[in-house]
C-alpha positions in Angstrom: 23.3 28.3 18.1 20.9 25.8 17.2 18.2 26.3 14.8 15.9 24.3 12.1 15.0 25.5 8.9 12.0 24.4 7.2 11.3 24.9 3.7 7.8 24.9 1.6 9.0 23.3 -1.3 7.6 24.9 -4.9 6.0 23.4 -7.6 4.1 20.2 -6.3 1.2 20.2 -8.7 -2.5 18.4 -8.1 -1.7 15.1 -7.5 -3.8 12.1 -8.7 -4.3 8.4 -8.3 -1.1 6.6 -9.3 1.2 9.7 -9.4 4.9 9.3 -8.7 5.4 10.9 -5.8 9.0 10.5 -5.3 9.6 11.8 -8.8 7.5 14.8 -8.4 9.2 15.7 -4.8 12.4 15.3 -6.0 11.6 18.4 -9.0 10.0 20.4 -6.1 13.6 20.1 -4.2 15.0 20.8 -7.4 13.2 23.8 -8.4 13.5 25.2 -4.9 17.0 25.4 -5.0 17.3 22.4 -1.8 19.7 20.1 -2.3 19.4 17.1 -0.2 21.9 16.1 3.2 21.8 13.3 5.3 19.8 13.6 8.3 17.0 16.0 6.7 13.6 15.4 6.6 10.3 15.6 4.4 7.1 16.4 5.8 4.6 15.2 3.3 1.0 16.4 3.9 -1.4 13.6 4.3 -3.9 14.5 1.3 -1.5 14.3 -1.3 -0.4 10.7 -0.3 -4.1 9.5 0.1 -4.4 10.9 -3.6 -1.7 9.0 -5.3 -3.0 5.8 -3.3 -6.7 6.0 -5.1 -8.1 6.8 -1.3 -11.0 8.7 -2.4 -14.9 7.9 -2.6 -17.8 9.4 -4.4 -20.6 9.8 -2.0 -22.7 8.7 -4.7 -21.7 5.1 -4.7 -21.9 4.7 -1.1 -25.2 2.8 0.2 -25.7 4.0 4.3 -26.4 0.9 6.3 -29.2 1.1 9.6 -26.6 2.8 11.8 -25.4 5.5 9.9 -28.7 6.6 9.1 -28.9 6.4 12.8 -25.8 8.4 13.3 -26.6 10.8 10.8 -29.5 13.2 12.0 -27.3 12.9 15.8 -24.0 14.2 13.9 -26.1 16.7 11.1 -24.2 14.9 8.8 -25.0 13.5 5.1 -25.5 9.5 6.3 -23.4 8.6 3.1 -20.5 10.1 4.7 -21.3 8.5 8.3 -20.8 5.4 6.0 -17.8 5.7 5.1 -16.3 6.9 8.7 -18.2 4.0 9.9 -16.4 1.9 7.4 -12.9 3.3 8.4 -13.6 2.8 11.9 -13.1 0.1 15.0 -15.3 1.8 17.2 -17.4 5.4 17.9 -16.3 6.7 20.8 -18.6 10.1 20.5 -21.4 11.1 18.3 -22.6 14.4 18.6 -24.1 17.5 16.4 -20.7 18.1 13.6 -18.9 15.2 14.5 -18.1 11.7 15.1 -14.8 11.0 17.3 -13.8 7.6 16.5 -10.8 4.7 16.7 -10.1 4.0 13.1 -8.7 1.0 11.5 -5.3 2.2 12.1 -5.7 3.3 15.8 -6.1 6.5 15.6 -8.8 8.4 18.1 -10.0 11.2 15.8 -12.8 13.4 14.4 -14.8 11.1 11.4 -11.7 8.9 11.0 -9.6 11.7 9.3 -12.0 11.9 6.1 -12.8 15.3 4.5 -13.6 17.0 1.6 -11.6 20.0 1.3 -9.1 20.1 -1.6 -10.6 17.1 -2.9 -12.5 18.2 -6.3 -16.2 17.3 -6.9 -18.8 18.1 -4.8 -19.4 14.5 -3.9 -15.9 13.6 -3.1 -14.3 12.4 -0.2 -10.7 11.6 0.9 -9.8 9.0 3.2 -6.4 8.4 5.3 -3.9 6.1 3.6 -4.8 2.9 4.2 -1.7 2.2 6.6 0.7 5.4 6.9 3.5 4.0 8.3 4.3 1.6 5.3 3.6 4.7 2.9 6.3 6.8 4.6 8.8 3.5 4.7 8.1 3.2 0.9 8.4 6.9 0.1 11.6 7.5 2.4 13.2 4.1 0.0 12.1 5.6 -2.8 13.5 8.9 -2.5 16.5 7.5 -1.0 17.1 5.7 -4.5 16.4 9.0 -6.2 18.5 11.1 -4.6 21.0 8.8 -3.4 20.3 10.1 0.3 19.0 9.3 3.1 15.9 11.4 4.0 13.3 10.7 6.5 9.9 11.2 5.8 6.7 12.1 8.2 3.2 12.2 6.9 0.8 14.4 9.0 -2.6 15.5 9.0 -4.5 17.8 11.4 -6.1 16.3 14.5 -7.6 18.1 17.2 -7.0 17.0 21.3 -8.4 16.1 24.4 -7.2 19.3 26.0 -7.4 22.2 23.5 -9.0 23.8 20.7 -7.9 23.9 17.3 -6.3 21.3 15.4 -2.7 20.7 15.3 -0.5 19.0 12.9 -0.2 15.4 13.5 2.2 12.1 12.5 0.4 9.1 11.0 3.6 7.7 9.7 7.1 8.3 10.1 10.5 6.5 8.8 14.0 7.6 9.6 13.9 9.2 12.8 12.6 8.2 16.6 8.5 8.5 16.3 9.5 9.2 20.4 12.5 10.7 22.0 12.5 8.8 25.3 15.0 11.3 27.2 14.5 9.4 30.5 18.0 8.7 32.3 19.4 12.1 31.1 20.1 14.6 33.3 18.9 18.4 33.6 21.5 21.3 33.9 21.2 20.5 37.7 22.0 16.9 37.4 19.1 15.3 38.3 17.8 12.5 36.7 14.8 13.0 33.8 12.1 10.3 34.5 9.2 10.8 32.8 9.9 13.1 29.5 9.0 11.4 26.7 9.1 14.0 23.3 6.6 13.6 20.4 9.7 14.3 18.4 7.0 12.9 14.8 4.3 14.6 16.2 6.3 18.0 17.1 8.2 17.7 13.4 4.5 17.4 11.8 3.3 20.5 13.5 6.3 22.5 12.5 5.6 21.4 9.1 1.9 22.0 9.0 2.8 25.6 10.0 4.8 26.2 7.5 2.2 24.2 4.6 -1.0 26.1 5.5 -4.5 25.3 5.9 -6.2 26.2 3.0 -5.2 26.9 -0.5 -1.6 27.0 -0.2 -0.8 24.5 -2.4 2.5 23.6 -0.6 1.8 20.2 0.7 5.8 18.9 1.0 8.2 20.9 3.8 11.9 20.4 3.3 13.4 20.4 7.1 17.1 20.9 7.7 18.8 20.7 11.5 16.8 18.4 13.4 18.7 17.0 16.3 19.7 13.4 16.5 17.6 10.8 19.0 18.5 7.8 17.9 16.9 5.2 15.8 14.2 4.6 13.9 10.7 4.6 15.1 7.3 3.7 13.8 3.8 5.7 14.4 3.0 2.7 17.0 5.0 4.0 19.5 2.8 7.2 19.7 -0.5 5.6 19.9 -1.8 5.0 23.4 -3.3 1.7 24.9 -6.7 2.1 25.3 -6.0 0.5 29.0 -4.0 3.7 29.6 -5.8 6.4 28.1 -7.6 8.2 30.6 -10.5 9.9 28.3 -11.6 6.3 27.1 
């Protein structure tokens, strides 16, 4: 029988700019009795690499230009913080009363670019994405690789909403040792026919596994060890995910 085991791993403490984050995941497999195989994989909550990256603002610092104070009394929002989503954005696809849904630098379509304030201390604190995900999890996955001496891959996910459906699900923004997307097209079903169209989110479906097991609130289990994932194929990167704008019906 096939199954996948996901551990929260123990013992990660508040992480801060500069923290060495391969050092302190490898303690947390440590102290949670997982030892490392080929072919596992660490789901890495987004906030905790954004810390260790210096990615957060003080509100206080931040001077709103002429369109988010436009944006602000639309979105009920504090225009200091429209700013900065304005800052990490390409283009505002929506404003309306609680949010801003936008295409950020990276390419992301999501609610105020990712930024938030929750588990990020100080009441005038906010935490941005990582600057570019994908390179953070290609960095981390070598740098535990050198620790450990295995060959790990890593996902970093956050929780995005969709088109479709309420709620928030975890999400990819980076990914390194494993296919971003399982193209299973050419394979057949238990009839024989031909698959032509599926296409699995295996990054995205890995990151909501891993968000499940994390929590939402004040867990404070932001790394999931998994063990048993099935084998794709090669590497992938977080670009094969993102939709053309050409192609996405909603835009």
């Amino acid at each position: 029988m096939r199954s996948l085991t996901l551990t929260a791993l123990a013992g990660v403490p508040e992480i801060v700019r500069g923290a060495d984050l391969p050092a302190l995941i490898e303690a947390a497999l440590q102290r949670s009795g997982v030892q490392p195989q080929a072919g596992d994989a660490l789901v890495l909550a987004q906030k905790i690499v954004s810390k260790a990256e210096g990615r957060q603002v003080d509100l206080r610092t931040v001077t709103p230009s002429a369109e988010a104070l436009r944006l602000a009394p639309i979105t009920g929002k504090d225009a200091r913080y429209v700013e900065v989503v304005l800052r990490e954005s390409r283009t505002v696809l929506r404003a309306v009363p609680g949010v801003l849904v936008v295409e950020d630098v990276r390419g992301f379509v999501t609610a105020n670019a990712g930024i938030d304030q929750s588990n990020v201390p100080g009441d005038e604190q906010v935490l941005l994405l990582p600057l570019a995900p994908q390179r953070s999890a290609e960095r981390l996955r070598a740098a535990l690789r050198e620790r450990t001496g295995v060959d790990q891959a890593v996902i970093i996910n956050d929780s995005f909403g969709r088109a479709w459906r309420n709620g928030v699900v975890g999400t990819a923004l980076g990914v390194s040792g494993l296919p971003a997307l399982a193209d299973l097209r050419g394979q057949t079903d238990r009839d024989g026919r031909a698959l032509r169209t599926t296409q699995v989110a295996l990054a995205d479906e890995l990151a909501a596994a891993g968000s499940l097991v994390m929590g939402q609130a004040a867990e404070g289990t932001p790394v999931v060890h998994v063990r048993g994932l099935p084998r794709y194929g090669s590497d992938g990167s977080i670009d094969d995910l993102l939709r053309p704008a050409d192609k996405d019906l909603f835009r």
